[in-house]
N, C-alpha and C positions, 0 to 999 in steps of 0.2 A: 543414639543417646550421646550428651555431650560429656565429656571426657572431664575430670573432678577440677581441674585446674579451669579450664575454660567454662563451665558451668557456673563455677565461684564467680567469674566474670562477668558474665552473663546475669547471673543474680542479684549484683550488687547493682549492672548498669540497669534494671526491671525498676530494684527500690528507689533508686535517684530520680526516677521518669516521671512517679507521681508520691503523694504523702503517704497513703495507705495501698495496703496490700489484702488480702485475705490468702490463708495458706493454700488454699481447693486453686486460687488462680492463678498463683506463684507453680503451683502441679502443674498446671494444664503447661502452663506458658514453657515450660521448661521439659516437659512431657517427662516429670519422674512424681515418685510418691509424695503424700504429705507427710510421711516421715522421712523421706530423703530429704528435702524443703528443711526441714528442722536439723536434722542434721548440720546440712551448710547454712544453715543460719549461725549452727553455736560457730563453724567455720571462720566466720567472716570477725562475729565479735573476737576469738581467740587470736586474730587480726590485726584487732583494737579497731574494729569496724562499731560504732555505736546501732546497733539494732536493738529494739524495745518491742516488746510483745503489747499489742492494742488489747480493750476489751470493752463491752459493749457489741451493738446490733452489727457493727463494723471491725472484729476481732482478728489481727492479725496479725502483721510487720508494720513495722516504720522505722526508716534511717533516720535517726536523730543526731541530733549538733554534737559532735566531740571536742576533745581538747585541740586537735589539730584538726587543719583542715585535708580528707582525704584524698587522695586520685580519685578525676572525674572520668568518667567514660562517657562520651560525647559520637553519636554518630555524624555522616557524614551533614547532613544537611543541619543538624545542632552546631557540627564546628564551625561552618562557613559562617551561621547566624551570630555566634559568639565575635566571630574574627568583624564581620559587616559593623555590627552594633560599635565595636571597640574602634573602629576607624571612622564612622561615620557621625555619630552620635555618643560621644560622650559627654559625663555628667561634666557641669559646670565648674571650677576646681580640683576634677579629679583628670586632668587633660595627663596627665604626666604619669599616673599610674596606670590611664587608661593605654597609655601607648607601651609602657611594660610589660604590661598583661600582652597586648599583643603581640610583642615581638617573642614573647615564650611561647605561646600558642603560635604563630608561622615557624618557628624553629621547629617545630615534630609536627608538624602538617605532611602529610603524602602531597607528593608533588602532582597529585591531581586534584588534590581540595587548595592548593597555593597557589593555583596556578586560576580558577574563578574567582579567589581571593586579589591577586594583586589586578585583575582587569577590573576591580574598581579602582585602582588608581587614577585611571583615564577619564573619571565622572566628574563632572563640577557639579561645585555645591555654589547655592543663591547666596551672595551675601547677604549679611543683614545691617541695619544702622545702629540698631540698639543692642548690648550685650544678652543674655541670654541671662534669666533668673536664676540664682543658685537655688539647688534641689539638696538635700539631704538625700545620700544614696542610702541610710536606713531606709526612709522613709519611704526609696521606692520602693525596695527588697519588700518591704513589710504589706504595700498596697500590690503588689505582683503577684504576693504570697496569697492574699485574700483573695484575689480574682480565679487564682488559680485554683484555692480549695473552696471556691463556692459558700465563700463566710462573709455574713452579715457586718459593717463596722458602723463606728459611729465616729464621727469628728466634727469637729468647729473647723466652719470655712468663712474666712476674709472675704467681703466681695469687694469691688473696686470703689467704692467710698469710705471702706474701712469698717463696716458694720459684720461683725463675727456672728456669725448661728451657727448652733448644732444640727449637725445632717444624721439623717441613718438612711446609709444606700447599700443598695445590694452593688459590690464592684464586678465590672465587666471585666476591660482591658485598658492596659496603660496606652497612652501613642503618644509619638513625637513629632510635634507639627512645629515649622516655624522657631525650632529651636527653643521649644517651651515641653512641659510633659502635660500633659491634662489625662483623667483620671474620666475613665467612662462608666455610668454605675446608673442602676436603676433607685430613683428616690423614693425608697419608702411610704413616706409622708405623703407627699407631694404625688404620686403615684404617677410617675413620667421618666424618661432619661431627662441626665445633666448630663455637661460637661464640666470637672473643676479642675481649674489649675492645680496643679502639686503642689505650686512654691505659696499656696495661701490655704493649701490643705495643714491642718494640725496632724499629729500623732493619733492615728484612732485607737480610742478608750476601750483599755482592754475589760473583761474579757471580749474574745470576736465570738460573732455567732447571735441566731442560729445559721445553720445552712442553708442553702435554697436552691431551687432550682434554674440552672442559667436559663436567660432567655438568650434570641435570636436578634443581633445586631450587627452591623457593617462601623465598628466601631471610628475607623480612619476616614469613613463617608459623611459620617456625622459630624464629625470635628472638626472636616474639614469646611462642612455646608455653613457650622453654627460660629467658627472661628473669622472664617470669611465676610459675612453679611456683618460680624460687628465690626468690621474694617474700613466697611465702604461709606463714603463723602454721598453720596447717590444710590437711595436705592429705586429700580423701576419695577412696574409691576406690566409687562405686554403681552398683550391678545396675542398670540400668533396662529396663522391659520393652516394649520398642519396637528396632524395624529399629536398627542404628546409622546409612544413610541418613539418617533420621528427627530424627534427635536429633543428629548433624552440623549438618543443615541450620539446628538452632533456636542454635548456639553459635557463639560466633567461637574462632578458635585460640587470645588471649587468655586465654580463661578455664577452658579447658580441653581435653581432647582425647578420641578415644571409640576405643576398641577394641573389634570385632566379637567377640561369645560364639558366636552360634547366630542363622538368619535372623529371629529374633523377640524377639533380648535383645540387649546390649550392655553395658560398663562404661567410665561417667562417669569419667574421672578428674578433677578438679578442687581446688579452695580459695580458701582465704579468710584475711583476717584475724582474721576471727569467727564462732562456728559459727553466729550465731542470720543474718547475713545470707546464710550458705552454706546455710541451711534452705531460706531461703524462697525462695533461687534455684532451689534445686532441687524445690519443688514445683512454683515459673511455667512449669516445662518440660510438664508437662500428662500424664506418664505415669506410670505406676506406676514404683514405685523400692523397692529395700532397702539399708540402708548398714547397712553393717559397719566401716569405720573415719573417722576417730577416734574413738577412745570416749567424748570431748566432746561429738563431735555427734551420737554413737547417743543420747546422755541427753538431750539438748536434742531431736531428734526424738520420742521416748516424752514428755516432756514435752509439746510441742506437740498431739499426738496424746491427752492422757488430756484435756489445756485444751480442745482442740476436740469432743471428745466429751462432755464437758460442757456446752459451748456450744450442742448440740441434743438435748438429753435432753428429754422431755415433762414 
């Protein structure tokens, strides 16, 4: 059993980990009674630890918000993710706090969590042309919180002509793609995944709720399929004659996606900014192919094809 001082530790880092607690699993987890459990509960408050007793079908613990903000206890792979996010992706206007925050958190890093931390130095990051939209860092806290506790919201989202409507989506996961945040969440209404951008996401209308149960999504593979194809000058749609297995395996979700024909064919869907680099990607794939749209790049394929025929003639 752990010893009262390290226990106290241990218990406050269990409450931090998620919203709710029940006392039976606050016992197990720490393997003492449900009256030891309360005990270092009043512990932690005599602390000035904000602990609140829940009540309802889910009665328990919960760390709630104090006047100050208190020591976090962070494991190893929570701190590297803290330290990653704060060098890689910071919010937009908060570049300067965000590099604060870092440099206290590498200052009491063990020199084997600092030491995976600084070999992302070595990484390049893509430029971009356009600055990056400013995000209200409530706003994200508040949609991070939602996804986290499995709570229903509701907000008005801006689409790109400017037209606002009310959503109510169940929130999945934030991700940050292209130096944007987008908000992954099942639509209610609509009864499908969206993607919405944060920075034309409103404040969701409190109360939150009800609760629901997550589904099952690859939230970074989505954003990245549905971010993508609204990008491309060209989009094609090719036969190619190979397993879709096969031809999965050779693409990332980035640049396109594959839907199953028959177990020996498939259809690419993909693009480009240009059909002469959309060509040539789609011959490096190694299998036979027929495109039928755009009809830019059916003429640039016969092009290629009468060039290269030429190219081996006797």
């Amino acid at each position: 059993m752990l010893e009262t001082s390290a226990r106290l530790l241990r218990l406050l880092a269990l409450l931090q980990s998620r919203r709710d607690w029940q006392g039976s699993e606050l016992a197990d987890e720490l393997q003492i009674s449900p009256r030891t459990v309360r005990r270092d509960v009043d512990r932690l408050r005599e602390l000035g630890y904000p602990v609140n007793a829940t009540t309802g079908s889910f009665g328990g613990y919960r760390l709630g918000a104090g006047a100050e903000l208190p020591p976090l206890l962070l494991d190893d792979n929570e701190a590297v993710a803290v330290a990653v996010a704060l060098r890689t992706t910071p919010v937009t206007g908060l570049e300067e706090v965000s590099l604060r925050a870092l440099l206290k958190l590498e200052q009491v890093l063990p020199s084997r969590l600092r030491h995976r931390v600084s070999a992302l130095e070595g990484v390049e990051s893509v430029p971009r042309d356009t600055p990056a939209p400013a995000v209200d860092p409530e706003l994200l806290t508040t949609l991070a919180a939602a996804c986290r506790d499995n709570e229903t919201i509701r907000f008005d989202y801006t689409s790109h002509d400017g037209t606002a409507t009310r959503r109510r989506a169940e929130p999945h996961r934030l991700v940050n793609w292209g130096r944007r945040w987008y908000l992954v969440a099942w639509d209610a209404d609509k009864q499908d995944w969206r993607s919405f951008r944060v920075d034309r996401v409103s404040p969701p209308v409190p109360p939150h709720g009800p609760r629901f149960t997550p589904r099952e999504l690859d939230a970074t593979t989505y954003v990245a399929s549905r971010v993508t194809s609204a990008s491309w000058r060209y989009e094609a749609r090719v036969l190619v004659h190979a397993p879709a297995p096969q031809v999965t395996a050779r693409i990332s979700p980035a640049v396109g996606s594959v839907e199953p024909v028959d177990d020996t064919s498939c259809v690419l869907v993909t693009g480009s900014d240009s059909v002469e680099s959309l060509a040539v990607w789609i011959s490096v794939l190694g299998f036979d192919f027929e495109v039928s749209s755009p009809p830019e790049l059916v003429a640039h394929v016969r092009t290629l094809a009468a060039r290269y025929a030429r190219a081996v003639q006797d």
